[in-house]
C-alpha positions, 0 to 999 in steps of 0.5 A: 500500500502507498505511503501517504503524504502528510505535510506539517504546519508549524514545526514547534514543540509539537510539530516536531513531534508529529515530524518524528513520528512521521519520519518513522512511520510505514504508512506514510512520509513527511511531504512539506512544511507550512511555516513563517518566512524566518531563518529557523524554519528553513533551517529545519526544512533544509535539515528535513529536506522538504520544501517550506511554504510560508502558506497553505494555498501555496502548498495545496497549488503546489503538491498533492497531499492527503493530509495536513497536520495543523500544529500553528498557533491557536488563533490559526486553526479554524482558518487553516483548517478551512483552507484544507476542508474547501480543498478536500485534504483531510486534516488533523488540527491540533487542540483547541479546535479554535481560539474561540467557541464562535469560531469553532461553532464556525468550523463544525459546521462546514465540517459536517456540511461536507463531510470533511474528514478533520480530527482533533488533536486530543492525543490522549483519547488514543491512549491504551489506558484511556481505551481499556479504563474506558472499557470497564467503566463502560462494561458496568463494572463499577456500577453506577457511576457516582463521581471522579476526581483527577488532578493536574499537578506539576511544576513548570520551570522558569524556562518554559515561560521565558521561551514563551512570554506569551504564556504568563498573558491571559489565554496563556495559563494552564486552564486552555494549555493543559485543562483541556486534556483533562476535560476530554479525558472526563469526557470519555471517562464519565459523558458529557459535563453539564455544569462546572464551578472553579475558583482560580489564583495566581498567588504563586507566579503572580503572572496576569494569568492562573497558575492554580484551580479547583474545579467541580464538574456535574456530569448529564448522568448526574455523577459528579467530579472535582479537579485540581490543576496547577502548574507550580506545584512540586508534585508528580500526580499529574497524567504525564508524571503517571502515564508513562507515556511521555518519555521527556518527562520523570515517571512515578508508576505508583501515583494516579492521577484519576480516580473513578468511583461507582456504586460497586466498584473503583478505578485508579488511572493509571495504575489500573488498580481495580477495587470491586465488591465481589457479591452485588448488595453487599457493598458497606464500608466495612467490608474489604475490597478485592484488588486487581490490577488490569494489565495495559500495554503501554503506547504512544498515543501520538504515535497511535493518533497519527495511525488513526490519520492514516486510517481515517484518511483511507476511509477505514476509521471514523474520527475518534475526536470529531469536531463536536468532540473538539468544541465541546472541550473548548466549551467547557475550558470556556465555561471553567475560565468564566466561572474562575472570573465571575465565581459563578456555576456556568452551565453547559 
């Protein structure tokens, strides 16, 4: 079978990643690269040895390609997407769908008026401990879903910051850069989330910017849930810490970031310990639970994300993260943003 040809926009931190990952991919090859006229981005195309192109209109009069992988800044996507759903070239934009839920209102509805073939860079719903927490959860094996707690807790270096100042501005802080894996996790995990209430600080870094929130979630099945998120906290519970799964990052296998939590039983992510009540009617706090552990073999989601590209790029899968899924996360990152500022519950 052909390799397909899969060009890049933006060869940033995550660019780069989707490069390698295409660079060792069977199924298909790095074409072009869509990026600035600056003398960083030629230099990595020389290195790469593919041709850059300062727009996308270029590359698509250009060269034939079957799909793009949209990695520019947020304020970009809709309109580069756009771009590669009027000329029929399927496309993965990465996360969030849009700068603005209005904007991605604006692309999910010429996504679903043509039928485009577009994907939402939530890497981790291709996550195999996503795929098999999901799979209990859904199989009935906790019973009725009562509530989740997760966590996001970490400590970003002064570095980070200092190579993107945009970073410590409004629109910048961990709610829209890393709460929104969180919702689409929650999302996957427990359904669709009809409420949220968050307080926010910045207490810390004092940056124009949070860099801590408590949130709680009220879910459409009626579960409940609580987060905490910061990025200034000396602390490994947070999904990159405990995954495993991103090697750049120090790996603490004991700790769990999630809890999930029914009426018969528990899940802790990503450890996998399960904890159920082994005769249904029995459940009382003074009885023991039974433990497992559920083996899961560990991947990489992106790597399994751009294998799901391929595929759905051949007509032979569906979109795992659709564009209703990307703008769902960026609704509910919305409604936490509003209610951190007004101390309001914002419903969905």
């Amino acid at each position: 079978m052909e390799k397909l040809s899969i060009a890049v926009v933006g060869p940033g931190l995550i660019g780069t990643k989707h490069i390698a990952l295409i660079n060792q991919s069977q199924t298909c090859f790095l074409s072009a690269l869509v990026a600035p006229d600056h003398p960083h981005d030629h230099a990595i195309a020389r290195k790469l040895g593919v041709p850059l192109y300062h727009r996308i209109e270029d590359l698509l009069a250009a060269r034939h390609i079957d799909g793009v992988i949209i990695c520019s800044p947020n304020v970009f996507h809709v309109e580069q997407a756009r771009i590669c759903v009027d000329a029929g070239v399927a496309v993965l934009v990465e996360k969030p769908i849009a700068h603005t839920v209005e904007e991605g209102v604006q692309l999910l509805e010429l996504v679903e008026a043509t039928s485009a073939k577009l994907i939402v860079g939530h890497h981790r719903a291709h996550s195999p401990i996503m795929a098999s927490a999901r799979q209990i959860v859904n199989s009935g094996a906790l019973g009725r879903l009562v509530a989740i707690m997760g966590s996001a807790l970490f400590y970003k270096p002064a570095d980070y910051f200092e190579a993107g100042p945009w970073r410590t501005q409004p629109g910048g802080g961990p709610i829209l850069i890393n709460l929104i894996h969180e919702i689409s996790n929650f999302r996957l995990l427990c359904g669709e989330i009809s409420a949220v209430q968050a307080i926010a600080s910045n207490a810390i870094r004092q940056f124009a910017v949070e860099d801590t929130v408590a949130i709680t979630f009220q879910f459409a099945s009626g579960a409940l849930g609580t987060f905490m998120l910061s990025d200034t906290a000396a602390c490994a519970r947070s999904w990159e810490q405990t995954s495993g799964e991103n090697p750049a990052f120090a790996s603490y296998p004991d700790e769990d970031c999630y809890m999930v939590t029914g009426t018969e039983g528990s899940l802790a992510i990503p450890t996998m310990r399960l904890q159920r009540y082994p005769v249904k009617g029995t459940q009382s706090w003074l009885t023991p639970f039974p433990t497992e552990t559920v083996r899961v073999e560990r991947r990489d989601p992106l790597a399994c994300q751009l294998a799901h590209f391929v595929n759905l790029i051949r007509g032979t899968e569906v979109p795992v993260v659709s564009a209703y899924d990307g703008l769902q996360n960026l609704r509910v990152a919305e409604a936490i943003k509003e209610s951190a500022r007004s101390r309001k519950l914002m419903y969905l």
